[in-house]
N, C-alpha and C positions, 0 to 999 in steps of 0.2 A: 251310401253310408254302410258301411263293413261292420255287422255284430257277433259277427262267429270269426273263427278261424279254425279252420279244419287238417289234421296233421294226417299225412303218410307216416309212417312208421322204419320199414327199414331203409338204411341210408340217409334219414332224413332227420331222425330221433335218435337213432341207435346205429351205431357203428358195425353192423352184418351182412353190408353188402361187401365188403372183401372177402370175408368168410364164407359169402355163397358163390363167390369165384374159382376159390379156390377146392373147396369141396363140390361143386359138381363139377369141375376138372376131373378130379382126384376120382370122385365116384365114376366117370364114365370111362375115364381112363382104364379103370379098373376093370372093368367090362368090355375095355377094346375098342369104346367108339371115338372117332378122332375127334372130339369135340375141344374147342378153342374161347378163349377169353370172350371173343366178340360175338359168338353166339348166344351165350349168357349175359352179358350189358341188351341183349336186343330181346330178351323175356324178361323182364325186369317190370314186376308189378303183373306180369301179364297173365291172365288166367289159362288153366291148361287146355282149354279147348282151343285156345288160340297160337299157344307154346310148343303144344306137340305135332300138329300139322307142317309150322314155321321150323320147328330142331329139325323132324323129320325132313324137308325139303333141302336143307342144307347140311345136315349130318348124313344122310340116310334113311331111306322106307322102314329101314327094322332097328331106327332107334328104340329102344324101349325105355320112354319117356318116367313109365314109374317105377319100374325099376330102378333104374338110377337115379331117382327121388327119395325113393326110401333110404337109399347108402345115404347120399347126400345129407337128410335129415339125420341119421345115428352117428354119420362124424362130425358134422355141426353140432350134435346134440352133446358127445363127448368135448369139445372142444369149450360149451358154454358151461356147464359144469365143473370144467375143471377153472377157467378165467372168467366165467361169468360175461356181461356184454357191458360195453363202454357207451355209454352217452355220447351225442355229436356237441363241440362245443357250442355256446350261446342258449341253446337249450334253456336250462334254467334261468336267465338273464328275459329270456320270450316268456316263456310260464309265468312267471312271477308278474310282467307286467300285464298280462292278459287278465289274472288275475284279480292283480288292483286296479287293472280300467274297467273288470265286469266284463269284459267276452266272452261268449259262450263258447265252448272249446271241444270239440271229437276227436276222435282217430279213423280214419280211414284206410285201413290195411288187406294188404292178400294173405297176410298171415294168417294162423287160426285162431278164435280166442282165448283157447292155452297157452299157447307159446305167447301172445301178444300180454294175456294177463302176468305170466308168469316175468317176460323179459321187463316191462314196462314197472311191474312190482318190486324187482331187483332194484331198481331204481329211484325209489320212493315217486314213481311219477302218474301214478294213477289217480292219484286226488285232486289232480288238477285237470280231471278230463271229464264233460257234463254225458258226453255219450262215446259207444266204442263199438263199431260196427267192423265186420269181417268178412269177407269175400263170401264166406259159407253161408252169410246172413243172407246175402241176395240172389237173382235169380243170374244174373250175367256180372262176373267178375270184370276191374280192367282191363281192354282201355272202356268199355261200355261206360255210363254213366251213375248207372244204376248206385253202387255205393256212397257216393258223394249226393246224390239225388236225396238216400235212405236218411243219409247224416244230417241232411237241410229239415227231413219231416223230423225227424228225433227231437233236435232241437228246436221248431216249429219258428226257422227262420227261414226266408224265400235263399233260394239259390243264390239271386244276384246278390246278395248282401252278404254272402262268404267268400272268406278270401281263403284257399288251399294251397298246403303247402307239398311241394314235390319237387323229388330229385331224380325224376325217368322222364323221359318222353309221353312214355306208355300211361303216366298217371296226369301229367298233365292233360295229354287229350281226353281220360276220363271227365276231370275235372272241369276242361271246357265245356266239353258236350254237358255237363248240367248245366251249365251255365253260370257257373262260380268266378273270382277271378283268382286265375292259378298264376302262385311265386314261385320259381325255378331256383332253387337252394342247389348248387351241382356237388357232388359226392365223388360218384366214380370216372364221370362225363358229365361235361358241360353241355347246353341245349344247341340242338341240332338247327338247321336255318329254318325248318317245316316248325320244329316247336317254337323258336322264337315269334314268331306269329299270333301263336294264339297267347304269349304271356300278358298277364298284364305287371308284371316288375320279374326281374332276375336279380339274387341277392350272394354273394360266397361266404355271410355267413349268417346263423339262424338270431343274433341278435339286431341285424339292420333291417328284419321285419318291420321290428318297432319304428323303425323311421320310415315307412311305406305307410304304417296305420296313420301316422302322423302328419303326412302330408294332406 
């Protein structure tokens, strides 16, 4: 029986994983490193002790990973200030039934809790959230466990009886390894034949949730 449902944030919620395509393009470009689209879909959720050794491997030994994080973050920063960030559709349609069935509800994000409070607030969609945990809360970011683990004690429900919602590979197998059962909502990429494995539903869009709770 499923009493939580626990949300990823970008790409999942909020419409900003183009936007982080596009500017850590843009930023590394800028600095010369030949970094490409598929580099970036392949860190996605993923914490940077796991980020920079992988860009590094396939970019180059003298990527400088936060360096061109910083640009990335001040032209994504400009970018949401001026258009602010879009809600993925069904969004609101899941909320609201979660809602009136009583599920307990998290976020589960790499984001930080400023950016996640400030984007999520733009949105009037933080009220509908019992807990909001952030990469910097725990000790191993995705794909580890640990996040999704933190989310299960917050709301003092067992793993097995959240069901997580993710549009990476990389967050799904977070969500595995707690032991949750992880939905695959695709965004930028659909699930790979390694992530279709451990799903337990794949959905294209965030209100046919509701008919996975249902079943």
């Amino acid at each position: 029986m499923i009493k939580a449902v626990i949300f990823d944030m970008d790409g999942l919620m909020i419409d900003t994983e183009r936007l982080l395509v596009k500017y850590w393009l843009e930023a590394a470009h800028y600095y010369g490193y030949p970094m490409k689209r598929e580099h970036i879909l392949g860190i996605r959720s993923l914490a940077a002790k796991h980020a920079i050794p992988k860009l590094q491997a396939e970019i180059g030994d003298d990527f400088d990973y936060y360096k061109v994080r910083m640009l990335r973050l001040k032209l994504m920063n400009e970018h949401i200030e001026q258009y602010g960030v879009d809600e993925k559709p069904g969004l609101g349609e899941l909320l609201d039934y979660l809602k009136e069935h009583q599920y307990l509800t998290a976020v589960a994000t790499a984001t930080d809790p400023e950016r996640t409070q400030r984007y999520l607030g733009s949105l009037d969609r933080l009220r509908y959230f019992d807990q909001i945990v952030c990469a910097s809360m725990v000790e191993n970011g995705k794909p580890a466990p640990d996040i999704y683990i933190e989310a299960a004690a917050r709301l003092q429900v067992p793993p097995a009886e959240c069901m997580a919602l993710e549009d990476s590979p990389n967050g799904i197998l977070s969500a595995f390894r707690a032991g949750m059962k992880p939905v695959f909502v695709p965004d930028l990429t659909g699930p790979d034949e390694d992530t279709r494995k451990l799903l337990y539903g794949c959905v294209d869009h965030l209100s046919k949730v509701i008919e996975l709770l249902e079943e």
